[in-house]
C-alpha positions as CSV (number, residue, x, y, z in Angstrom):
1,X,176.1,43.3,-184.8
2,X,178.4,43.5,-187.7
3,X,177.4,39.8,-188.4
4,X,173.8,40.3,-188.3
5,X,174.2,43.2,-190.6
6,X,176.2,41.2,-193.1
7,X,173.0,38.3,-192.8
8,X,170.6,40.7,-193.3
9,X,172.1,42.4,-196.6
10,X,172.6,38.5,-197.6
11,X,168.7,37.6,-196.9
12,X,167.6,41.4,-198.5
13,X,170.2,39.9,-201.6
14,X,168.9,36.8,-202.1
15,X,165.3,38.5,-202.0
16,X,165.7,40.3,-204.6
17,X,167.2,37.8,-206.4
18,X,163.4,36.0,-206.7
19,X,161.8,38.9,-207.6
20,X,164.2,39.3,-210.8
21,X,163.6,35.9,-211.6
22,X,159.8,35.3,-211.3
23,X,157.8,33.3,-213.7
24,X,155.7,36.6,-215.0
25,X,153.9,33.7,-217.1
26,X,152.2,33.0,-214.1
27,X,152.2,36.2,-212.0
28,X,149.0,36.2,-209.8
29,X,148.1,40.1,-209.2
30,X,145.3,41.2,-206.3
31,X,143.6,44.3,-205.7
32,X,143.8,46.3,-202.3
33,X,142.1,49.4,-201.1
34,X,143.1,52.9,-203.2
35,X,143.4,53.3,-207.1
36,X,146.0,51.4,-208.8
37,X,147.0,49.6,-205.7
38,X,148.1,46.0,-206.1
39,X,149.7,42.9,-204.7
40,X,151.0,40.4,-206.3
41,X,152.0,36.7,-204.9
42,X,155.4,37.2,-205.1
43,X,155.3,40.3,-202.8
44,X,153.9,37.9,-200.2
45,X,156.5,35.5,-201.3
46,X,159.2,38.1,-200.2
47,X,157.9,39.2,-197.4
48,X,157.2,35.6,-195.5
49,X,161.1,35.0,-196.1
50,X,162.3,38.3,-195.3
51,X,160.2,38.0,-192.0
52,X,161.1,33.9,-191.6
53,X,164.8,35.1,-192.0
54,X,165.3,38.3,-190.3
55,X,163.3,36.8,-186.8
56,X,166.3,34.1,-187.0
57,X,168.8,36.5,-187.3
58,X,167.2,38.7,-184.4
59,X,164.5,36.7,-182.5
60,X,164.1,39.5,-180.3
61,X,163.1,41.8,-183.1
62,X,159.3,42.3,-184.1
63,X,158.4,42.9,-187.5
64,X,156.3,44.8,-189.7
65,X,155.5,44.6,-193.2
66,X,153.4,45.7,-196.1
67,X,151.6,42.6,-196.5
68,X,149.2,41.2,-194.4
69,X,148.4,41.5,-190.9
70,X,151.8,42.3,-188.8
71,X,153.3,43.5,-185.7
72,X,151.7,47.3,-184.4
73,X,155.1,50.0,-184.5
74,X,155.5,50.7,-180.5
75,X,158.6,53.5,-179.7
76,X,160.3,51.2,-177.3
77,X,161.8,47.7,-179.0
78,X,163.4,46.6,-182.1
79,X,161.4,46.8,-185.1
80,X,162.1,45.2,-188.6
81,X,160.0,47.6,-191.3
82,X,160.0,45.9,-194.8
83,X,158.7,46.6,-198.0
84,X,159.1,43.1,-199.9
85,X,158.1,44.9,-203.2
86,X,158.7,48.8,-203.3
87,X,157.3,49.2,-206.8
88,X,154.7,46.5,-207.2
89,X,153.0,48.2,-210.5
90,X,156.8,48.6,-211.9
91,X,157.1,44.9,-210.9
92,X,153.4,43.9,-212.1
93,X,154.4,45.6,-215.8
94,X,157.8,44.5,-216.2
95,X,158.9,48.0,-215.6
96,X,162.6,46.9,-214.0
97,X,162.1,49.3,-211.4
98,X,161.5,47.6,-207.6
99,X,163.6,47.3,-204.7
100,X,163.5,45.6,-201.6
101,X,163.3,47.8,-198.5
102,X,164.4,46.5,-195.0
103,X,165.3,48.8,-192.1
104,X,166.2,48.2,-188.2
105,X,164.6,50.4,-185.8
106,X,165.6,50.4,-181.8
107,X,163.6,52.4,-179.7
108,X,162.5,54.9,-182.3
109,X,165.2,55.4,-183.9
110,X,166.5,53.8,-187.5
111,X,169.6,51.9,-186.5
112,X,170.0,49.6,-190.5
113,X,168.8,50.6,-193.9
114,X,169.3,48.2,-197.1
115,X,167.5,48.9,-200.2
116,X,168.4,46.5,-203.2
117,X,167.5,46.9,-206.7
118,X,168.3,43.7,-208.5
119,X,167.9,44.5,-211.9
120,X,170.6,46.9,-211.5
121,X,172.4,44.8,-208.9
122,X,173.1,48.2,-206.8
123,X,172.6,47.6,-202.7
124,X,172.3,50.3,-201.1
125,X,173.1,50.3,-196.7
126,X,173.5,52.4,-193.9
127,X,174.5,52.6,-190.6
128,X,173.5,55.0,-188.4
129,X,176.4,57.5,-187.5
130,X,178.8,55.3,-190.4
131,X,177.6,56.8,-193.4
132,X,176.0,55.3,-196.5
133,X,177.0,52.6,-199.2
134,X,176.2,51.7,-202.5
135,X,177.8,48.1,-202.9
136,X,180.7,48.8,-200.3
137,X,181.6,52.4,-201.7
138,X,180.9,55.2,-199.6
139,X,177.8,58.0,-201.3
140,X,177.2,61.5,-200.3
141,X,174.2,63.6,-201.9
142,X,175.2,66.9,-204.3
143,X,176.0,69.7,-203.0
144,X,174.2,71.4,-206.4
145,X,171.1,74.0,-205.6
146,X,167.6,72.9,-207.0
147,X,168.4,75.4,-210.0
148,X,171.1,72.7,-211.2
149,X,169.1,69.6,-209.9
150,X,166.9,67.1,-211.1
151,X,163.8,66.4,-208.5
152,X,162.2,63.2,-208.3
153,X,158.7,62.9,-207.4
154,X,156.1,59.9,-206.5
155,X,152.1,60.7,-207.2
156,X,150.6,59.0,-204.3
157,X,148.4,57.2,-206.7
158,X,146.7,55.6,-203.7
159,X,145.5,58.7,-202.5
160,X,143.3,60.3,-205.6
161,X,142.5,63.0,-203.6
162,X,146.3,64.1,-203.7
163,X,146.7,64.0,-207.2
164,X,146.4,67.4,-208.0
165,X,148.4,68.8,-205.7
166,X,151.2,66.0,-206.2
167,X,151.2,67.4,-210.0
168,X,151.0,71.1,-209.0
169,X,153.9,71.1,-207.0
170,X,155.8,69.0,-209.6
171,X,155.5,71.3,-211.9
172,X,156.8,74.3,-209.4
173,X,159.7,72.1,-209.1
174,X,160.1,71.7,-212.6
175,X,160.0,75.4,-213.3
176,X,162.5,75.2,-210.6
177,X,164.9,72.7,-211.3
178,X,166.8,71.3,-214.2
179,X,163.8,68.7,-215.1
180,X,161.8,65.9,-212.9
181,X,161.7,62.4,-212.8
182,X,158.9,59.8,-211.3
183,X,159.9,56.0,-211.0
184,X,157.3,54.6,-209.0
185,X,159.9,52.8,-206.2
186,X,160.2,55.8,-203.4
187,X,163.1,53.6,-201.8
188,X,164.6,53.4,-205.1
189,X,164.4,57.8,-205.4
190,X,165.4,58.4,-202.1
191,X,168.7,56.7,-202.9
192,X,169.1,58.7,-206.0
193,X,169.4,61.4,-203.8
194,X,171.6,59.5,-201.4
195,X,173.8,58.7,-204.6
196,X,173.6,62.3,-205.8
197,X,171.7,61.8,-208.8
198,X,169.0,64.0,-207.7
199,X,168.7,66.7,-205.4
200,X,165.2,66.4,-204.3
201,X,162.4,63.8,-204.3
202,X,159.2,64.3,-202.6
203,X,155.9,62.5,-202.0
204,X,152.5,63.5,-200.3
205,X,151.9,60.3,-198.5
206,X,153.8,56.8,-198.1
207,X,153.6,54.5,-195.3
208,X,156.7,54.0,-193.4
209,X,157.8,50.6,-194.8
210,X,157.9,53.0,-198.1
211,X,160.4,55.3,-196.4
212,X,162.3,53.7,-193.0
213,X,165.3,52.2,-194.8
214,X,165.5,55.0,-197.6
215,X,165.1,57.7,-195.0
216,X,168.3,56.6,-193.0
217,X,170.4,56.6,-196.3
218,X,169.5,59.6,-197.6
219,X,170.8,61.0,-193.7
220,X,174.0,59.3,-193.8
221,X,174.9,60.2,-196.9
222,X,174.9,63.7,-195.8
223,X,171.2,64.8,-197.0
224,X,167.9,66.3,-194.8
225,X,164.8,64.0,-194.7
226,X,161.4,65.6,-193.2
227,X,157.7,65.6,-193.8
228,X,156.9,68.0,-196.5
229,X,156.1,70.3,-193.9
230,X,159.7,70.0,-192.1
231,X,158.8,67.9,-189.6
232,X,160.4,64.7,-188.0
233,X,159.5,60.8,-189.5
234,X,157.4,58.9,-187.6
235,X,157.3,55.3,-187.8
236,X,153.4,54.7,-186.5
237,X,151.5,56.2,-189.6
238,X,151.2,57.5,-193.0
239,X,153.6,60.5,-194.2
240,X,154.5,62.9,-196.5
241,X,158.3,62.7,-197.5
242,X,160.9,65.5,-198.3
243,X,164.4,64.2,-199.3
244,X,166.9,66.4,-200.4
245,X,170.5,67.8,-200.1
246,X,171.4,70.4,-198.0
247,X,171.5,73.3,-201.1
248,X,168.1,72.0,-203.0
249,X,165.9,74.3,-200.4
250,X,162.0,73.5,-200.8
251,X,159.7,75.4,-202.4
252,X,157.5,77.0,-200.2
């Protein structure tokens, strides 16, 4: 296993390593359903060798990704769940804010997490039950209360009909907290928290390739990941995401 975890990091590496050097000259950018959501042909780039080279690391693995037409999530088997872009519009606008998002789950469970931002060359893993890693060294979320934290939050800019309420309770955390941040890579927040930067980061919905990999690190590095409602993750829909230390307690 140890092996197969070293390949994958490699491939999720050398992944990102194309998206920080595309040829935004000639960046060709698609619609999909929702406002504001896009895909671009490097995305689909990513993902075909992220699923090309993970299915030759494990053959017995299926996968599913953001693009395209892919494997169904049953509870029962190993499942790749990628996101080959996390942050297409950062990507898109030259923003310097994507990541690449691979995690392993075995019968339900998230085994791997690997999150890589390559403009800041910080990869980001976990094992579960071994704790979390930002390039080799060990990370453990604050232990500060929301009072002395900074809150991260995405808009779910996919879902207008969410926008209002994504904004409203921003600003209850802001009133809360020390001030709040929004990147636009959920992978990328959830390891802020992981690293302690943050304290909290939430979103309203986000499909599970948005959230599998982050989800795990944020747990082994000591932090609570629920819906915004305090229940479990599932890996078969859409969710709403609560990530936070143990101290930053939600606002009701």
């Amino acid at each position: 296993m140890k092996h197969d975890i070293e390949a994958i990091i490699d491939l999720v590496r050398e992944c990102g390593q194309l998206v920080k050097d595309a040829d935004r000259r000639n960046l060709h950018v698609d619609s999909k359903a929702g406002h504001a959501n896009f895909v671009t042909d490097y995305d689909k780039k990513v993902q075909d060798r992220l699923k090309s080279g993970l299915l030759k690391i494990m053959p017995d693995a299926h996968f599913m990704g953001e693009e395209g037409t892919t494997q169904e999530f049953s509870p029962k088997g190993k499942f790749f769940i990628v996101d080959p872009i996390d942050g297409t519009t950062n990507f898109i606008k030259d923003f310097r804010a994507s990541s690449i998002s691979v995690a392993l789950v075995v019968d339900g469970a998230a085994e791997l997490g690997a999150i890589y931002n390559p403009y800041l060359d910080e990869m980001f893993t976990a094992m579960r039950g071994q704790g979390a890693f930002c390039n080799g060294k060990r990370i453990h979320v604050s232990s500060e209360p929301l009072e002395n934290g900074l809150v991260i939050f995405g808009t779910s800019p996919y879902n207008e009909e969410l926008s209002e309420r994504s904004f409203k309770l921003a600003y209850s955390y802001f009133r809360k907290s020390i001030d709040v941040r929004r990147t636009g890579s959920a992978a990328l927040d959830m390891c802020s928290v992981a690293a302690g930067r943050a304290e909290l980061f939430f979103e309203l919905s986000l499909s599970p390739w948005d959230y599998a990999a982050g989800a795990l690190i944020v747990e082994e590095a000591g932090g609570i990941v629920t819906d915004i409602d305090g229940n479990a993750l599932a890996y078969d829909r859409k969710s709403s995401i609560l990530a936070r230390n143990k101290a930053a307690r939600p606002i009701e």
